[in-house]
C-alpha positions as CSV (number, residue, x, y, z in Angstrom):
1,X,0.0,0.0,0.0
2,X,3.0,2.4,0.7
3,X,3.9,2.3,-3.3
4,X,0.0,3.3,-4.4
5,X,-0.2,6.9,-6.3
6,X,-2.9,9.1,-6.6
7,X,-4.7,7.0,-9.3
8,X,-4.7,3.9,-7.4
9,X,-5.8,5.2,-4.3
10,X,-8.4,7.0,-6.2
11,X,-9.7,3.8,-7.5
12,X,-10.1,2.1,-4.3
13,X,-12.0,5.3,-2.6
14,X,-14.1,5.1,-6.0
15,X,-14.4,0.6,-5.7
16,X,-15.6,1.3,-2.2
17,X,-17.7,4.5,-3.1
18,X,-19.5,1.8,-6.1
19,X,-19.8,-1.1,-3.3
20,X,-21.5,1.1,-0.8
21,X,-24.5,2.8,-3.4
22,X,-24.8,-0.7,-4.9
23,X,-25.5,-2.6,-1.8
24,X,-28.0,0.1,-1.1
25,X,-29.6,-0.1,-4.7
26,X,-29.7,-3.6,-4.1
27,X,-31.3,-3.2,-0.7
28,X,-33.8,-1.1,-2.0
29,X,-34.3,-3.5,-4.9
30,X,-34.8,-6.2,-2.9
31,X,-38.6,-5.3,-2.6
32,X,-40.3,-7.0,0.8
33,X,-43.2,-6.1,2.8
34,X,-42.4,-7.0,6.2
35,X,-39.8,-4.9,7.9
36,X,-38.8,-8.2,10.2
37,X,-36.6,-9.2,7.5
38,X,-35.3,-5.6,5.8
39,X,-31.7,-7.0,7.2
40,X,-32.0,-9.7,4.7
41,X,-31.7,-7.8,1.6
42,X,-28.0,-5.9,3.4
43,X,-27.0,-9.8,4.0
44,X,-27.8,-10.9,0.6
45,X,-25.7,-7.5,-0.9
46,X,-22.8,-8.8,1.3
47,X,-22.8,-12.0,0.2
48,X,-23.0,-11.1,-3.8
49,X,-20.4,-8.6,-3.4
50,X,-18.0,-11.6,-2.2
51,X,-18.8,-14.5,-4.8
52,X,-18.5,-11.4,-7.5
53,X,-14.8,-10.5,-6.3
54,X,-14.5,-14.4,-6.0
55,X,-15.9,-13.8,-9.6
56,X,-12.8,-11.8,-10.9
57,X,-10.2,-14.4,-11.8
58,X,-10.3,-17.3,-14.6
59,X,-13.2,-19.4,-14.5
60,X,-10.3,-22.6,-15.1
61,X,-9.5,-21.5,-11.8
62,X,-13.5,-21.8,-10.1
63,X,-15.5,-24.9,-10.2
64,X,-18.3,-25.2,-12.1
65,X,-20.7,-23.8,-9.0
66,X,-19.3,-21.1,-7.9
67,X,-19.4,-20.0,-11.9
68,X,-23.0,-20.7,-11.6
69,X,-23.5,-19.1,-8.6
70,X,-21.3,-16.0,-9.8
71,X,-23.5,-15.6,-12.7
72,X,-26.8,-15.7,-11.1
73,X,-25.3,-13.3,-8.5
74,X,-24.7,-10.8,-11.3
75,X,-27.6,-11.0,-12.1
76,X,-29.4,-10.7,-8.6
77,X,-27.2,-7.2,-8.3
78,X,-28.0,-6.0,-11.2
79,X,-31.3,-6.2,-11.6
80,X,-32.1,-4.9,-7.6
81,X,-29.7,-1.9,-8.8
82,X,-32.1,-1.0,-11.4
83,X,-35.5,-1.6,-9.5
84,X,-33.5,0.2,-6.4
85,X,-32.4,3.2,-8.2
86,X,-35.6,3.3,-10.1
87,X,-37.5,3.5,-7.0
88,X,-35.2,6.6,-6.1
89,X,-35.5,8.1,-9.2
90,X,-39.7,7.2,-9.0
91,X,-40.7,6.8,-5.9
92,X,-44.5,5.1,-5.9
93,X,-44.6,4.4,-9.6
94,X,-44.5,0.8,-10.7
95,X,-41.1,-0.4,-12.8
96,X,-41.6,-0.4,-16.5
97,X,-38.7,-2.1,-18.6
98,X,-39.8,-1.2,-22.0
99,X,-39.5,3.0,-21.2
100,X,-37.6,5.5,-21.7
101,X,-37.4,6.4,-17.9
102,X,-35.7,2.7,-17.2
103,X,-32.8,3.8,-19.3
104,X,-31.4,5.8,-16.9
105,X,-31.6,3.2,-13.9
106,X,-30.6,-0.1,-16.2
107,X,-27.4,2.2,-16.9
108,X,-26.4,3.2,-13.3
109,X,-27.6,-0.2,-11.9
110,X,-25.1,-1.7,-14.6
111,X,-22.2,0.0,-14.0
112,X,-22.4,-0.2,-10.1
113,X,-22.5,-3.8,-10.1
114,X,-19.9,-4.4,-12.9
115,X,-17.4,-1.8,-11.8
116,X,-16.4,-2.3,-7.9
117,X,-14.5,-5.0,-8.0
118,X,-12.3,-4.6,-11.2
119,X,-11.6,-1.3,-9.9
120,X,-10.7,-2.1,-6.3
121,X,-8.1,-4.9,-8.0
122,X,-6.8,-2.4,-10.1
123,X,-6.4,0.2,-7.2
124,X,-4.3,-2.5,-5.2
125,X,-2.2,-3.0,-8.1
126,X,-3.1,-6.9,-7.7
127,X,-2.8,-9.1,-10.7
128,X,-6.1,-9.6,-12.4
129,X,-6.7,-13.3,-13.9
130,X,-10.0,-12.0,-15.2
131,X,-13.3,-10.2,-15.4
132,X,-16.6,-10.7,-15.1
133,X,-17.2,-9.2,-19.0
134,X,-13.7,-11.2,-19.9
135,X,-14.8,-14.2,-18.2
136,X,-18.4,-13.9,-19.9
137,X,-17.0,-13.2,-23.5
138,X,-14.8,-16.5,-22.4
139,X,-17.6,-18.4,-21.2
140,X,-20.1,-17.1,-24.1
141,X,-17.0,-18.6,-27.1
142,X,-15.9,-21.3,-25.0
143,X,-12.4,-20.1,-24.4
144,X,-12.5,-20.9,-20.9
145,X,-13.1,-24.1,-18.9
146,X,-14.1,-24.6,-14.7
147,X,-11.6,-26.6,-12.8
148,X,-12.9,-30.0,-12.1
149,X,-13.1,-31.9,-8.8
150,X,-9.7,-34.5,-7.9
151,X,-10.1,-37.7,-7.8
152,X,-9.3,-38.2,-3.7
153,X,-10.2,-42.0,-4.3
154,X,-6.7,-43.7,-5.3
155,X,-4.5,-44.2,-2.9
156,X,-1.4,-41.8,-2.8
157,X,2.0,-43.6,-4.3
158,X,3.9,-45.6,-2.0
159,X,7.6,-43.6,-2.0
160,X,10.2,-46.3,-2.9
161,X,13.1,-45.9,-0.7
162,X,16.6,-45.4,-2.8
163,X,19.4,-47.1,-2.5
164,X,21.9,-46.1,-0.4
165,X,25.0,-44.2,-2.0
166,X,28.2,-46.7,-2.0
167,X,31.7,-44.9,-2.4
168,X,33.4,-45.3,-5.8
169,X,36.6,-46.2,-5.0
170,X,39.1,-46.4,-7.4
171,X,40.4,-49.9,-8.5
172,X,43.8,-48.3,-7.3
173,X,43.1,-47.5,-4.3
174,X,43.1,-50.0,-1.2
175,X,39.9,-50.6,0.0
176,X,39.9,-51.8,4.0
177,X,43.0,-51.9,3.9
178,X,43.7,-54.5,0.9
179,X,44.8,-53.1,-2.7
180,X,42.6,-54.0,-5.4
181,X,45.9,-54.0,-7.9
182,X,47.7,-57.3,-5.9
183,X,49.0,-59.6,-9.0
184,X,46.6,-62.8,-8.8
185,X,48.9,-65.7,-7.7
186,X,49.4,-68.3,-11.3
187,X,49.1,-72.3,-10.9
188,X,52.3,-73.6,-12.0
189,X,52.5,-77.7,-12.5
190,X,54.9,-80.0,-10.8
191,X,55.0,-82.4,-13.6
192,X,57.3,-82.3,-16.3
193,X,56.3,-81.8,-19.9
194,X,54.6,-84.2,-21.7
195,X,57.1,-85.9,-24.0
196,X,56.1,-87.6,-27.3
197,X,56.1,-91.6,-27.7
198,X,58.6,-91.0,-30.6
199,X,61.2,-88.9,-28.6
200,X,60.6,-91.4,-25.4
201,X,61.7,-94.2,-28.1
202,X,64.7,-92.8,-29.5
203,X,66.2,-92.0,-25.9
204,X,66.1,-95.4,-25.0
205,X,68.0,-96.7,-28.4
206,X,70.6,-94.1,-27.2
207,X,71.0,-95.1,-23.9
208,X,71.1,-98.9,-25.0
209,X,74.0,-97.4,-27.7
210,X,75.7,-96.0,-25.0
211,X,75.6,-99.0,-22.8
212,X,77.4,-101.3,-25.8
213,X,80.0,-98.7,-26.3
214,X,80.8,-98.9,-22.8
215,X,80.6,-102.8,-22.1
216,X,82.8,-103.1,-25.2
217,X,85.3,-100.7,-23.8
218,X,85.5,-102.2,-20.6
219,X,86.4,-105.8,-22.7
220,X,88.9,-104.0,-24.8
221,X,90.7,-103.0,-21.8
222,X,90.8,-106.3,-20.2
């Protein structure tokens, strides 16, 4: 409120202004015969003054009632503006739609229901999702859709717990205290080679060679 100029505080003064002679248009338009329940007609200004500031934002953000409800409250106000101010204007004399003399009342009923609230939200510099004109004009080309109820039935997700985060250790590094690097120890065989039935054959016919040689040296020398 500290940043509002002039113009802004203007419009709320003039918002309020609009509220106040609409509610009593309204009250006046409201049209009873016992004076028990006169109160009613300030209650039911009240309460169509709220639902049409409700009013003032995108109908995809309302449900489907309180669009409704908005609507036949706009209409409520406006027409107990005109009937109220008409009764100002023409006190005693019956309402007549189709006259010139209703002109006058159907305008300033009009603009004292429509105007408040768009004013007010301008004069508090808040951000305006809609109108009730806009949101008409939506409604009327089908622009704009009413929010629809959740479905509260299905059970919420059950959260699935993550894994816990395991330390990437580097195959370099020793983990508890063991490398991960040590050379894996290699099988070596305690028997000898295999040797070929071939090779096994000619090292016996040497060695028997070698034993002739020998026993005939042995009878040389003798």
């Amino acid at each position: 409120m500290k940043n509002l100029d002039g113009r802004h505080k203007l419009a709320i003064l003039g918002a309020i202004v609009c509220w106040l002679l609409s509610m009593w248009f309204s009250y006046l338009g409201f049209r009873i015969d016992s004076n028990k329940i006169a109160f009613v007609g300030w209650i039911l200004a009240g309460i169509v003054t709220i639902v049409e500031l409700v009013w003032n934002s995108q109908t995809g953000k309302l449900s489907l009632t309180l669009i409704a409800t908005g609507l036949l409250c706009y209409a409520y106000g406006i027409w107990t503006n005109i009937t109220g101010f008409w009764e100002l204007q023409h006190p005693g004399v019956e309402f007549v739609i189709l006259s010139t003399r209703s002109l006058m009342p159907a305008f300033v009923g009009t603009i004292m229901e429509v105007l408040p609230e768009p004013l007010f939200m301008w004069g508090i510099m808040s951000t305006m999702d809609g109108d009730f004109l806009g949101n008409l004009a939506g409604l009327w080309n089908g622009n704009l859709s009413y929010a629809k109820p959740t479905d509260t039935d299905k059970p919420a997700p059950i959260p699935v717990p993550s894994k816990p985060d395991t330390p990437n250790y580097p195959s370099s590094l020793p983990r508890n205290g063991v490398s991960q690097n040590k050379p894996k120890p290699t099988f070596v065989p305690s028997y000898p080679p295999a040797v070929s039935a071939r090779g096994l054959r000619n090292q016996v016919m040497d060695k028997r060679e070698k034993d002739l040689e020998d026993l005939w040296d042995e009878i040389e020398g003798k």
